[in-house]
One Martini backbone bead per residue (centre of mass of N, CA, C, O) as a GRO file, in nm:
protein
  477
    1UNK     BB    1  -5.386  -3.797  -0.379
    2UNK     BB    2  -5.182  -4.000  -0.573
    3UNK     BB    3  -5.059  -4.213  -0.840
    4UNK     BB    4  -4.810  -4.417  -0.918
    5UNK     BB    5  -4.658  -4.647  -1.164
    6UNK     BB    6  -4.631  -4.846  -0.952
    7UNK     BB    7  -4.918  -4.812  -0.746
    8UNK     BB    8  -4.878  -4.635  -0.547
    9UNK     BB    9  -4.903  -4.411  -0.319
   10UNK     BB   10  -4.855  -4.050  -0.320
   11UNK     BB   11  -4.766  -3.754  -0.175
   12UNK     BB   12  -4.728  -3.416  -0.132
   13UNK     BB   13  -4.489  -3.154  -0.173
   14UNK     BB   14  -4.457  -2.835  -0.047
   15UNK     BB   15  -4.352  -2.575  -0.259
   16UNK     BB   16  -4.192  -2.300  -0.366
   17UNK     BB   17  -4.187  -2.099  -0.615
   18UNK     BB   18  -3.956  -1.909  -0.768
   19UNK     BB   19  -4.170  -1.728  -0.966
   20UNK     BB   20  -4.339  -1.580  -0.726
   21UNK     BB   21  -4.153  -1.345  -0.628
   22UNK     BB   22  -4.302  -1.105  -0.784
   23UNK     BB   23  -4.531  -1.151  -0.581
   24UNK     BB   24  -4.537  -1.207  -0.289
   25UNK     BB   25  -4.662  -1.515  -0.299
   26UNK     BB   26  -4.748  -1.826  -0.264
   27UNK     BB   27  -4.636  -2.107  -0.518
   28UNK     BB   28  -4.732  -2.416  -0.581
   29UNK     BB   29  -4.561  -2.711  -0.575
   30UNK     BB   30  -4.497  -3.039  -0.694
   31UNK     BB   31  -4.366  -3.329  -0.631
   32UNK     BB   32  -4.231  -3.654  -0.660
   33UNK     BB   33  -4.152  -3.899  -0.498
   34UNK     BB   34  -4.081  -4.198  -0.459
   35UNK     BB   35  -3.982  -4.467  -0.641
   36UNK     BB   36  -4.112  -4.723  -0.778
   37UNK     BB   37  -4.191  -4.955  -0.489
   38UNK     BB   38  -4.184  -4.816  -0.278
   39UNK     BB   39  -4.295  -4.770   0.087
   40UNK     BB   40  -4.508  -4.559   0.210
   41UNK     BB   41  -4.600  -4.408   0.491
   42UNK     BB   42  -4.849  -4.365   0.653
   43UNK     BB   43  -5.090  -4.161   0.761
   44UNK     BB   44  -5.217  -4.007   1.015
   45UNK     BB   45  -5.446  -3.829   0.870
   46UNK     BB   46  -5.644  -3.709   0.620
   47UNK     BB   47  -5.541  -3.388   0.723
   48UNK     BB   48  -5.274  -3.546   0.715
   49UNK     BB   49  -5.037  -3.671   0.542
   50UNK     BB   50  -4.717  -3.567   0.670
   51UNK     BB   51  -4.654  -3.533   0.994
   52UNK     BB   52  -4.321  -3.471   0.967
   53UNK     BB   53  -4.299  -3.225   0.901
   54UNK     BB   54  -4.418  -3.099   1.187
   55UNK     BB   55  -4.163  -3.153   1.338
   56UNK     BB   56  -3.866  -3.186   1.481
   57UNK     BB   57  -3.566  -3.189   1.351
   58UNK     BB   58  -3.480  -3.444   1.517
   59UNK     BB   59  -3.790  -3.610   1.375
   60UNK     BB   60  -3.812  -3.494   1.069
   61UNK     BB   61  -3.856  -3.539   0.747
   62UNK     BB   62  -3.705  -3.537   0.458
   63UNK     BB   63  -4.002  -3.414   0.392
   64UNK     BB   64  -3.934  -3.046   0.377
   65UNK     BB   65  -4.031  -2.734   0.413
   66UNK     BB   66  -3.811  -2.483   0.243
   67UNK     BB   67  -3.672  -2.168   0.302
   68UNK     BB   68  -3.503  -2.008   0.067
   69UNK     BB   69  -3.452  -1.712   0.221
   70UNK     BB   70  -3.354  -1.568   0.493
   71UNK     BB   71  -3.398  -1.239   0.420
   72UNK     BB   72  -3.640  -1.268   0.252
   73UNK     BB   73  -3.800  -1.336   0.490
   74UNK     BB   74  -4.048  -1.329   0.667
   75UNK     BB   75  -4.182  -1.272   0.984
   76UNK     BB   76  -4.287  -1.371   1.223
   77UNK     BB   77  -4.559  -1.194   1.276
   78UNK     BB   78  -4.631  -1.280   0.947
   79UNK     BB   79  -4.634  -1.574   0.999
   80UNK     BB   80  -4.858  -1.636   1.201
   81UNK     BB   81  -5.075  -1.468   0.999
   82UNK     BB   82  -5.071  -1.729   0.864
   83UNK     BB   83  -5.077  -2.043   0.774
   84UNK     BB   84  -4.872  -2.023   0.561
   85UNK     BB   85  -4.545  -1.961   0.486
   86UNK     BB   86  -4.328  -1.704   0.361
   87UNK     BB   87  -4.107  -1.676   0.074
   88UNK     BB   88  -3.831  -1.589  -0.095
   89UNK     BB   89  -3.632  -1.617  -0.389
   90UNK     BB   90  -3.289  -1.609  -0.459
   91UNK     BB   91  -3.063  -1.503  -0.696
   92UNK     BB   92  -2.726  -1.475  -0.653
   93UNK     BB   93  -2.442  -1.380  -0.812
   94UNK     BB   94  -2.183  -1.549  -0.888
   95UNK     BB   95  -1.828  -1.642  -0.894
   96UNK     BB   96  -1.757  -1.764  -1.230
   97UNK     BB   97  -1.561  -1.941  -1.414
   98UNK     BB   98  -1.436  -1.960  -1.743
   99UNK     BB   99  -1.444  -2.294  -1.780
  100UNK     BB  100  -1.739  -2.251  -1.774
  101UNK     BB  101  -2.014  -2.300  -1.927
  102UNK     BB  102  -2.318  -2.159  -1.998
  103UNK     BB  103  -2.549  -2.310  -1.726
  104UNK     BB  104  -2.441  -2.528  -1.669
  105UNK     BB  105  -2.447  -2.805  -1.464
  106UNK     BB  106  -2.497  -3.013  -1.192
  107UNK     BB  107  -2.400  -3.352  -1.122
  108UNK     BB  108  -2.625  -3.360  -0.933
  109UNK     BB  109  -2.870  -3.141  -0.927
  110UNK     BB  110  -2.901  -2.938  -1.206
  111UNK     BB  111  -2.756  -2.715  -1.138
  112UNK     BB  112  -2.550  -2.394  -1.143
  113UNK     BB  113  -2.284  -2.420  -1.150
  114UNK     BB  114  -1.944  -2.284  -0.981
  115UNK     BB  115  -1.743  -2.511  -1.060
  116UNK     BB  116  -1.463  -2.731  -0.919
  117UNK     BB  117  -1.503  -3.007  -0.725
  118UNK     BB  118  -1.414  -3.272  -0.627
  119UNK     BB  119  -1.356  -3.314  -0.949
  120UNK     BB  120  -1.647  -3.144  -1.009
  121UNK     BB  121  -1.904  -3.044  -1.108
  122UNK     BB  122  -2.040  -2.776  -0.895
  123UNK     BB  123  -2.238  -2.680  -0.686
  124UNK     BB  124  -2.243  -2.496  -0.383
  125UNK     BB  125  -2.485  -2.702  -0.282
  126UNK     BB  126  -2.292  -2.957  -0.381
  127UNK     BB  127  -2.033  -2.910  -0.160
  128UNK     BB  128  -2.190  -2.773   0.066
  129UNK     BB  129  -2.321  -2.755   0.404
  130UNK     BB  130  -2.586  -2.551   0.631
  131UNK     BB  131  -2.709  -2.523   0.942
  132UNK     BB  132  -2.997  -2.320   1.063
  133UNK     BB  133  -3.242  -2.380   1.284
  134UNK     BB  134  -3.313  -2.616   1.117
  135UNK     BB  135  -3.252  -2.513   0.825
  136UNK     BB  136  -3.223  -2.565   0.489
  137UNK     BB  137  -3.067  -2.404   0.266
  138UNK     BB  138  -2.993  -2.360  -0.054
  139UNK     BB  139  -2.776  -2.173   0.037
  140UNK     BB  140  -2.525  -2.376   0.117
  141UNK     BB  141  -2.194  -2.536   0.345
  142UNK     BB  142  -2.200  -2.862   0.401
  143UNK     BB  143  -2.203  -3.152   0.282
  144UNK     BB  144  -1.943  -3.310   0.144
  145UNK     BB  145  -1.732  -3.206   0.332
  146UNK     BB  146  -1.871  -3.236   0.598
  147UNK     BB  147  -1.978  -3.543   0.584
  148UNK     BB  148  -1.665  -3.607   0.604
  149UNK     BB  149  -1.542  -3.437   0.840
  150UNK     BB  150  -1.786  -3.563   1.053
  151UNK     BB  151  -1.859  -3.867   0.986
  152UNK     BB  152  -2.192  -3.879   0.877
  153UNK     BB  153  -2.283  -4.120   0.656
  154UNK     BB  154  -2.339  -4.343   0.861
  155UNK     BB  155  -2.608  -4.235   0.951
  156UNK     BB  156  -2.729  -4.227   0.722
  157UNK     BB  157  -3.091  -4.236   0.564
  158UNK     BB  158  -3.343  -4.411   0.371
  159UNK     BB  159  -3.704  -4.457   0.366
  160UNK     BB  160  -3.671  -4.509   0.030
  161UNK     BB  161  -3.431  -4.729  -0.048
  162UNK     BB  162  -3.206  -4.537  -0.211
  163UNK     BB  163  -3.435  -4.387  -0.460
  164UNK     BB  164  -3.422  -4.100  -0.490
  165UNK     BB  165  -3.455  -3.795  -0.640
  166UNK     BB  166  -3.185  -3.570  -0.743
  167UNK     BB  167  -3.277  -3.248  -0.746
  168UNK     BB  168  -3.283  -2.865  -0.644
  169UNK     BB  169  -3.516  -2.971  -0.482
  170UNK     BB  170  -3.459  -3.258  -0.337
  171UNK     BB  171  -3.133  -3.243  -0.204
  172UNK     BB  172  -3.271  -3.144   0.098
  173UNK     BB  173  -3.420  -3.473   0.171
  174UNK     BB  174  -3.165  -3.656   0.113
  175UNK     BB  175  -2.853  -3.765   0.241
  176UNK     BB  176  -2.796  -4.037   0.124
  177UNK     BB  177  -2.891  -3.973  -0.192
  178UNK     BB  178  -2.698  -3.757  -0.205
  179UNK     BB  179  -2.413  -3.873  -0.132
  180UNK     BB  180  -2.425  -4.103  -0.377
  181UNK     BB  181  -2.478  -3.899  -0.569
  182UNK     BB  182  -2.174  -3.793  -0.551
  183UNK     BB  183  -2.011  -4.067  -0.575
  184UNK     BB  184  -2.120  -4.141  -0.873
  185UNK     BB  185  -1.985  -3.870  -1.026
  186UNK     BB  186  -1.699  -3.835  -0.858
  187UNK     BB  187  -1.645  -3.733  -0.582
  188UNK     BB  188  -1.382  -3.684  -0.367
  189UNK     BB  189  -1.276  -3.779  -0.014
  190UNK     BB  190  -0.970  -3.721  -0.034
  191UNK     BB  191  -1.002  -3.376  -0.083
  192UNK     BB  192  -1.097  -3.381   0.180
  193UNK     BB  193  -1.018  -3.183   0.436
  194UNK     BB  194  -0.915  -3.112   0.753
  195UNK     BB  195  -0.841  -2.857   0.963
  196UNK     BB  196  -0.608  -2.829   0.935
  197UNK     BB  197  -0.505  -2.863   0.628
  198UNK     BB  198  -0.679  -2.630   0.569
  199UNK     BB  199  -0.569  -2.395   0.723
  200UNK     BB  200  -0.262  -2.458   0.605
  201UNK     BB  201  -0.391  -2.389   0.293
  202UNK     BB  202  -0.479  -2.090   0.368
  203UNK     BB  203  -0.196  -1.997   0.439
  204UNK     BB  204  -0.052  -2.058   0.165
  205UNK     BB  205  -0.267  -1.864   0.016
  206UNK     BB  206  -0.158  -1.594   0.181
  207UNK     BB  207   0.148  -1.642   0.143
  208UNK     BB  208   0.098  -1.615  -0.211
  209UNK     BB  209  -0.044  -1.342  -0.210
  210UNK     BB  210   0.195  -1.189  -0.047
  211UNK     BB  211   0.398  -1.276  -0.271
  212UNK     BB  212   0.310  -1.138  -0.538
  213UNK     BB  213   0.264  -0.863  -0.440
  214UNK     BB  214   0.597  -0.791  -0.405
  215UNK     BB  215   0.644  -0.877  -0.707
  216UNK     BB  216   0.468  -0.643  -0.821
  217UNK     BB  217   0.621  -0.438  -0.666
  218UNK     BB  218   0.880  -0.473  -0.799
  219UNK     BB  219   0.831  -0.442  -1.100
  220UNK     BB  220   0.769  -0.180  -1.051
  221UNK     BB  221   1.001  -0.051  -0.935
  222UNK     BB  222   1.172  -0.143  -1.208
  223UNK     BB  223   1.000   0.039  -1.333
  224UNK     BB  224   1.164   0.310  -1.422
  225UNK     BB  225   1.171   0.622  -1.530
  226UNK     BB  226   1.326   0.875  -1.735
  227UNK     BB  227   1.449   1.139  -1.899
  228UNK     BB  228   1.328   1.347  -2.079
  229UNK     BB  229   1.375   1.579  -2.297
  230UNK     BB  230   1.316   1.819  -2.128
  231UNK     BB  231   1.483   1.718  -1.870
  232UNK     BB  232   1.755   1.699  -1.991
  233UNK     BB  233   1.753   2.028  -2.048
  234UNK     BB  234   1.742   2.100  -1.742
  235UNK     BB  235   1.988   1.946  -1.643
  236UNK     BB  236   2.198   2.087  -1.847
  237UNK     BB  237   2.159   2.378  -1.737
  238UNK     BB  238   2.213   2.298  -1.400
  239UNK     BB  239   2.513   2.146  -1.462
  240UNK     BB  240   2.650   2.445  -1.536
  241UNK     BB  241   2.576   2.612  -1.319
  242UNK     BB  242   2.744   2.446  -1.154
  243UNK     BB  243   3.019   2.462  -1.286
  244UNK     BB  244   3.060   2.790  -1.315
  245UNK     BB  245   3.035   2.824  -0.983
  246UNK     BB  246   3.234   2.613  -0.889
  247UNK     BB  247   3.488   2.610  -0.739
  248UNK     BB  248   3.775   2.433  -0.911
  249UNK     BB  249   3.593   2.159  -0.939
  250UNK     BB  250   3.750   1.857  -0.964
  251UNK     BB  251   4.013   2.025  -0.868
  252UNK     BB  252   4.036   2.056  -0.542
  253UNK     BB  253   4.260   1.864  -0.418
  254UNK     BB  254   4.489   2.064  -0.566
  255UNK     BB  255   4.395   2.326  -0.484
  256UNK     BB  256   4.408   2.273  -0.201
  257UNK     BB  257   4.400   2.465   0.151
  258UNK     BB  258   4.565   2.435   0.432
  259UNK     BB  259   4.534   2.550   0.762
  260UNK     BB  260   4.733   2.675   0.923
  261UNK     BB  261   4.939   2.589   1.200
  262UNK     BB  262   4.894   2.836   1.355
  263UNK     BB  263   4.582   2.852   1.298
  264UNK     BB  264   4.387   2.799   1.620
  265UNK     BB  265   4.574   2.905   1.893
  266UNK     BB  266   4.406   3.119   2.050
  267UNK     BB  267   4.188   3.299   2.188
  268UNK     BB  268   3.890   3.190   2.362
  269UNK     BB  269   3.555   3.321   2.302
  270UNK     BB  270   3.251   3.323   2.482
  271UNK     BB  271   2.931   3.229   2.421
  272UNK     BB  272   2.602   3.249   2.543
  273UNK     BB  273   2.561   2.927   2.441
  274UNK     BB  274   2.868   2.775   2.530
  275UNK     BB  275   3.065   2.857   2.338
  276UNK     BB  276   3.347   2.877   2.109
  277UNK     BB  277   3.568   3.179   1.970
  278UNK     BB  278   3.801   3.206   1.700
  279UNK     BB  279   3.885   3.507   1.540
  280UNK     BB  280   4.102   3.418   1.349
  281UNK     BB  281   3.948   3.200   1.194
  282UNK     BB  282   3.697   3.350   1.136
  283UNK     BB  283   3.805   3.573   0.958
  284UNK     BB  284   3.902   3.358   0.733
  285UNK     BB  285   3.626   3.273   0.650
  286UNK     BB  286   3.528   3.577   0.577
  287UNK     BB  287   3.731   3.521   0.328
  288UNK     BB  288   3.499   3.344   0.160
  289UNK     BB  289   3.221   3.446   0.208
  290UNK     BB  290   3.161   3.593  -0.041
  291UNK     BB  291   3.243   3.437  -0.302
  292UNK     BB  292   3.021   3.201  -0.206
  293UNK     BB  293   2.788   3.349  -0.214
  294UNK     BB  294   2.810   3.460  -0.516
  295UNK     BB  295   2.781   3.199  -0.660
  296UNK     BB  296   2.490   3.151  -0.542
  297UNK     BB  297   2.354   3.381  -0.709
  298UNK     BB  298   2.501   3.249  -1.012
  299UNK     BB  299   2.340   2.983  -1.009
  300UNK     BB  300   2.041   3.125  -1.004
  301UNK     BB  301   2.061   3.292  -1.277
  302UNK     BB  302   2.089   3.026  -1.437
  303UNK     BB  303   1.806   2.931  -1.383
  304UNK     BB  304   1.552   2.803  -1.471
  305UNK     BB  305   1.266   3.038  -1.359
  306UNK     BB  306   1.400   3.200  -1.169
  307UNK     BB  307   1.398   3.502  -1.354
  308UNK     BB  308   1.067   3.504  -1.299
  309UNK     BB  309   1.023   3.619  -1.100
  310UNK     BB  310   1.024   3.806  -0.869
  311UNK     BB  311   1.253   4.007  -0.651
  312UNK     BB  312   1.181   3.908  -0.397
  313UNK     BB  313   1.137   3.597  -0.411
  314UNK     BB  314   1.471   3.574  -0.483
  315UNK     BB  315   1.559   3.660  -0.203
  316UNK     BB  316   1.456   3.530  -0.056
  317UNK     BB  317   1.540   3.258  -0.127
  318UNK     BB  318   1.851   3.321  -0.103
  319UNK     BB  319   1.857   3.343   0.185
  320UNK     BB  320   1.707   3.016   0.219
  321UNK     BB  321   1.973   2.862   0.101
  322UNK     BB  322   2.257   2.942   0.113
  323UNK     BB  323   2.374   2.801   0.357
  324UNK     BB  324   2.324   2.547   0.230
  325UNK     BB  325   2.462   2.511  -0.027
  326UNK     BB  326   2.735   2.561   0.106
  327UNK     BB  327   2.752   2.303   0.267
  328UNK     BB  328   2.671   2.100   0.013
  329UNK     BB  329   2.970   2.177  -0.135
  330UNK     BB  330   3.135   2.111   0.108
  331UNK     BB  331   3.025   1.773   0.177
  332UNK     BB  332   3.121   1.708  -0.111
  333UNK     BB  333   3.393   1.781   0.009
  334UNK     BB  334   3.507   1.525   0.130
  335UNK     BB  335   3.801   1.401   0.326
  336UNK     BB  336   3.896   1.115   0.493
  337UNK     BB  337   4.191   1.105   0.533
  338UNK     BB  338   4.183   1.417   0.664
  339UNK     BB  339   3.939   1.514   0.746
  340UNK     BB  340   3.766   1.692   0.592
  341UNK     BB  341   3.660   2.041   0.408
  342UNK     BB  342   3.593   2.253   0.142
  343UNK     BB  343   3.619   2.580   0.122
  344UNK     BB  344   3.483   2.715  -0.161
  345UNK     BB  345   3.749   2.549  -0.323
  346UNK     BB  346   4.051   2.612  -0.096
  347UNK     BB  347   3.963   2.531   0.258
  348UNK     BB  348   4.082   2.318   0.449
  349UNK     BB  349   3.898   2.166   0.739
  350UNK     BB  350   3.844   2.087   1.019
  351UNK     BB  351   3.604   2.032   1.287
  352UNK     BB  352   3.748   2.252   1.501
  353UNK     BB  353   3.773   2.505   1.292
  354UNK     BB  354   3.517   2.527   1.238
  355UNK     BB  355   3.360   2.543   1.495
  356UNK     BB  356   3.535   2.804   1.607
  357UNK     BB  357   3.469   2.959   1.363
  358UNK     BB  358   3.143   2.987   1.427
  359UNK     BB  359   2.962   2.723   1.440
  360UNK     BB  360   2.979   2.471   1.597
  361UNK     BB  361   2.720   2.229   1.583
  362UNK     BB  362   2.723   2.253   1.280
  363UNK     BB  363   2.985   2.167   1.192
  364UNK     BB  364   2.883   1.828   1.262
  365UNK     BB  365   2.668   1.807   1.068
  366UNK     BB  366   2.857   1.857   0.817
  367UNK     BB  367   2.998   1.621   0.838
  368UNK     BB  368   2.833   1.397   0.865
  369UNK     BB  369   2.732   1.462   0.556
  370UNK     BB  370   2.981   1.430   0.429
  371UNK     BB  371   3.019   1.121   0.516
  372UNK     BB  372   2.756   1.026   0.363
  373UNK     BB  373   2.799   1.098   0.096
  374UNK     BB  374   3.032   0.967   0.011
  375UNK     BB  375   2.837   0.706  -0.041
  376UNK     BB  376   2.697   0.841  -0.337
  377UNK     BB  377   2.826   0.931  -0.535
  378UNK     BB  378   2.806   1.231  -0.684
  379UNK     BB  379   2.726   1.421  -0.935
  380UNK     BB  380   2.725   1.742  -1.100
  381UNK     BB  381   2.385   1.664  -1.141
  382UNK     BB  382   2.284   1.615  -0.853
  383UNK     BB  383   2.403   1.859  -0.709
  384UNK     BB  384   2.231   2.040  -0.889
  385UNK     BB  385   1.985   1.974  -0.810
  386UNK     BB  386   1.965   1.976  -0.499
  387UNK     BB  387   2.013   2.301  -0.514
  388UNK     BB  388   1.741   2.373  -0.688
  389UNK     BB  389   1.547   2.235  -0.452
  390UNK     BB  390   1.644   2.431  -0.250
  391UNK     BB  391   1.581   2.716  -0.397
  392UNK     BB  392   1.300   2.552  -0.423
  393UNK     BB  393   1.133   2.685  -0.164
  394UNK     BB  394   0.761   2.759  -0.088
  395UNK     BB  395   0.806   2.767   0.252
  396UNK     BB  396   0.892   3.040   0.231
  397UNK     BB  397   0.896   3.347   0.390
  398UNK     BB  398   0.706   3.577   0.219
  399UNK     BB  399   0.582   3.482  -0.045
  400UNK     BB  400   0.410   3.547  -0.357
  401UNK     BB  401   0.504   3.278  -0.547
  402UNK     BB  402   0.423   2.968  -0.436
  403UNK     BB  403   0.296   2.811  -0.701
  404UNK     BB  404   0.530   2.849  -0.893
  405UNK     BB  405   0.763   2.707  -0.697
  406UNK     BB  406   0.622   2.472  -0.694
  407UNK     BB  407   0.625   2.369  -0.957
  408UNK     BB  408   0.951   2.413  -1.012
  409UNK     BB  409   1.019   2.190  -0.801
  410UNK     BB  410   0.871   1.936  -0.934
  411UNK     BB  411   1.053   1.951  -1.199
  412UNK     BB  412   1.302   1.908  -1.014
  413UNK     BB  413   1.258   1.645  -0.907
  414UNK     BB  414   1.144   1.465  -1.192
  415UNK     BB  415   1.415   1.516  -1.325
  416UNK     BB  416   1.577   1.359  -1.022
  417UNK     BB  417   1.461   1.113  -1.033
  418UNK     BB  418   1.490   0.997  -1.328
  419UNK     BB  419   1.799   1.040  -1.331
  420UNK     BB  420   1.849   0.804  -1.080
  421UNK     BB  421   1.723   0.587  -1.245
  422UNK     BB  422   1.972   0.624  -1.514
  423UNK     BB  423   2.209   0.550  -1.298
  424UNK     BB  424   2.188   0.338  -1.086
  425UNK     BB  425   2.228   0.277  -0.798
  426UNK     BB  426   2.326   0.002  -0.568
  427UNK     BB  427   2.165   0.158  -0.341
  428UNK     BB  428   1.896   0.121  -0.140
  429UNK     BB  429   1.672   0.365  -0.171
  430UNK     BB  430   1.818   0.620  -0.258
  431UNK     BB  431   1.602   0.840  -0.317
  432UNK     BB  432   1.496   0.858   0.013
  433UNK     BB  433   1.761   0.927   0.095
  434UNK     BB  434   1.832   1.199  -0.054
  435UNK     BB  435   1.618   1.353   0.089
  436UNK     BB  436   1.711   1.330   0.347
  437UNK     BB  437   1.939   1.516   0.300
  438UNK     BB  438   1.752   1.776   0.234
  439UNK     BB  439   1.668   1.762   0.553
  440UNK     BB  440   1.959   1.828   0.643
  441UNK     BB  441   1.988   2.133   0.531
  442UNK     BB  442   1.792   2.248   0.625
  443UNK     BB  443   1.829   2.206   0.944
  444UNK     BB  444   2.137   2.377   0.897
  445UNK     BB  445   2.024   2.643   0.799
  446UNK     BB  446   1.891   2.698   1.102
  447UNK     BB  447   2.099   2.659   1.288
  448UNK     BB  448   2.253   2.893   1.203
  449UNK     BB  449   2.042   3.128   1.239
  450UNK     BB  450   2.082   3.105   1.508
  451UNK     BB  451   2.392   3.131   1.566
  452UNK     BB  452   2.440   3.379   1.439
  453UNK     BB  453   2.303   3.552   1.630
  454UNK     BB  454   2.502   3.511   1.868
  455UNK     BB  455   2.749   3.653   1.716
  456UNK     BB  456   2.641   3.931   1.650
  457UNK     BB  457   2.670   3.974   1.990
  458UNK     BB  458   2.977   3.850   2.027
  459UNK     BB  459   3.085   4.021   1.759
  460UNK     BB  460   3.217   4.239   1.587
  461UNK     BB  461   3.063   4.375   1.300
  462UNK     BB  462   3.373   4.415   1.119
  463UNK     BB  463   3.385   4.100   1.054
  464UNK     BB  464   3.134   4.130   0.874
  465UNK     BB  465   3.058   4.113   0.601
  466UNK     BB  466   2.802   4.269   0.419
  467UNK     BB  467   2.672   4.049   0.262
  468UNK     BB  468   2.616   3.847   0.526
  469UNK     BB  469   2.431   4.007   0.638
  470UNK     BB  470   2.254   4.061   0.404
  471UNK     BB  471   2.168   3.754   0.404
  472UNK     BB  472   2.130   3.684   0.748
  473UNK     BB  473   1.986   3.883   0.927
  474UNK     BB  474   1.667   3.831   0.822
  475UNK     BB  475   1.634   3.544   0.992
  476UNK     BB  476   1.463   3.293   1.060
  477UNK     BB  477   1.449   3.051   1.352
   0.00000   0.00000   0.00000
């Protein structure tokens, strides 16, 4: 026992000294009771000074001793084999704000503040505080908060007439003395919400961070890279080769022939698939089929990079092109008004005419794909592009030079995506839409090839040009 100076007895309060951490032993240190002339309780007998530490929590003194970290203290049967618990404190650092100065203190007990909280400066452990198996932690989190918000503090009492000394060491020691000592830094009871308006508030802020998020993704899809000079040059050589392959040019509705309305009323001859051939249809399409052929086959050797390949990987190339190429240049010439396509940029044909002509289920893709693409307005670098990104497709079967056509296909996509960013067409996700236009000229040369084989087996052979044959003949399905 120890003389205080106001002449009263008083106990010492036995505490882990936080600097003892690295030696893994408990080192006592002592700090003074209430101050003033407070009269402080008897002893229960002089071999326990203060026996309320070792009651339980329900019935023990403000003065009791805390084990300063729950994670880093010893297990229970380390500490049953000791006389006295024995305890690590550790600092964790968190996230301090910018507007607070190096070591700042907390206004309430002169700890290492973290932020403004309720009005003042303050530490985490005197704005909020949780108990926890009945022991308070240092690093507490429901003092201030938690009793306004359970309206505790009508009960807090304090055994030395409310004069006791807070500060980091003593702050979890008087909850009336430390409450006090809150409102008179200037803590404010009014910002402490209840439950709703707390969940309200934090809906607010998840919903203003997902908002933010979509602002920041907006903004980024807003800056969007154009074609430098190297993709420049690259698009200006691709839409000449299409320029100067594609029949007709821009002119192609002053130059088209509609098919003769004698033609298409013939005997329909049934095919193994279900579908039925007009002969004379057919007949019509196959003269047309071969210069159209050899355009596309003039497009593709006037691409760069194309004449670089190997000579199989060009024809496998051109096999696996042709007719999506093809399809692509009749789709974008369809007209709504007559409800045609034009191909080859010479035969405008109806739907029925396609079907007929051996085209079967195919010719509704392509027409479908013709009204698609019309709300798209593609001018002759799109078409161009387009058209080069179908020629350079690395997944064709047998390709010796798969890694190489796989390159030059990215250059021509990262040359198409700049080109449509600097074009700005005003449709929602243009540039995702117009690929998946590129997955249905695939799907429809697949199906072609499918639909070939059926042809080849119930027309003559004589029907079918040379060149469509070497074409189309060794097409996997």
């Amino acid at each position: 026992m120890t003389t205080a100076p106001c002449g009263e007895t008083m106990p010492f309060l036995c505490m882990f000294n936080p600097a003892s951490q690295s030696l893994g032993a408990p080192v006592y240190r002592c700090f003074r009771g209430p101050c003033d002339n407070a009269q402080l309780p008897p002893s229960s007998s002089p071999s326990h000074p203060h026996p309320q530490s070792h009651s339980s929590p329900s019935t023990r003194s403000s003065l009791v001793c805390t084990i300063c970290h729950p994670v880093l203290s010893h297990s229970s049967s380390s500490s049953s084999s000791s006389s006295s618990p024995i305890a690590l404190s550790v600092s964790v650092p968190g996230y301090i704000p910018s507007y607070l100065e190096k070591d700042e203190p907390c206004v309430v007990c002169g700890d290492k503040a973290t932020g403004y909280h309720y009005r003042c400066i303050t530490c985490e452990g005197c704005k909020v505080r949780r108990w926890s198996s009945g022991l308070d932690h240092n690093c507490c989190t429901g003092f201030f908060r938690r009793t306004i918000q359970k309206n505790l503090h009508p009960s807090y009492t304090c055994k030395y007439e409310g004069c006791c000394i807070i500060d980091k060491i003593t702050r979890n020691q008087c909850q009336l003395c430390r409450f006090k000592k809150c409102i008179s830094v200037g803590m404010a009871m009014d910002l402490v919400l209840d439950e709703s308006k707390r969940v309200a508030k934090r809906r607010l802020i998840e919903e203003n961070r997902e908002r933010r998020k979509r602002e920041e993704m907006v903004r980024t899809l807003q800056i969007r890279p154009e074609p430098d000079s190297a993709e420049w040059e690259l698009i200006r050589m691709v839409t000449e080769a299409h320029r100067h392959t594609n029949a007709q040019g821009s002119s192609w509705k002053q130059k088209r022939k509609f098919l003769a309305d004698d033609i298409g009323h013939g005997q329909l001859m049934p095919t193994s698939d279900g579908d039925k051939v007009d002969l004379e249809v057919f007949s019509e399409f196959t003269k047309i089929m071969t210069p159209a052929i050899t355009r596309v086959v003039d497009f593709a050797k006037k691409l760069p990079m194309f004449s670089e390949l190997p000579c199989e990987d060009q024809i496998i190339l051109l096999k696996g092109c042709c007719m999506e190429i093809m399809s692509l240049r009749a789709a974008v010439r369809y007209d709504p008004e007559s409800e045609t396509l034009t191909l080859s940029g010479e035969m405008a044909v109806k739907r029925e005419h396609l079907k007929n002509g051996g085209l079967g289920v195919v010719s509704d893709a392509i027409f479908d794909l013709g009204k698609s693409l019309a709300q798209f307005n593609l001018d002759d670098s799109e078409v161009a592009l387009m058209q080069a990104v179908l020629l350079m497709s690395s997944d064709r079967s047998g390709l010796m030079s798969m890694e190489k056509i796989e390159r030059c296909q990215e250059a021509y996509l990262l040359a198409f995506e700049h080109y449509i960013n600097y074009r700005k067409h005003n449709i929602p996700h243009f540039w995702p839409k117009l690929l998946m236009k590129v997955t249905d000229l695939r799907m429809i040369g697949a199906c072609h090839a499918s639909r070939f084989l059926h042809m080849k087996v119930e027309c003559p052979n004589e029907l079918f040009p040379p060149l469509f044959l070497e074409v189309f003949e060794d097409q996997e399905v």
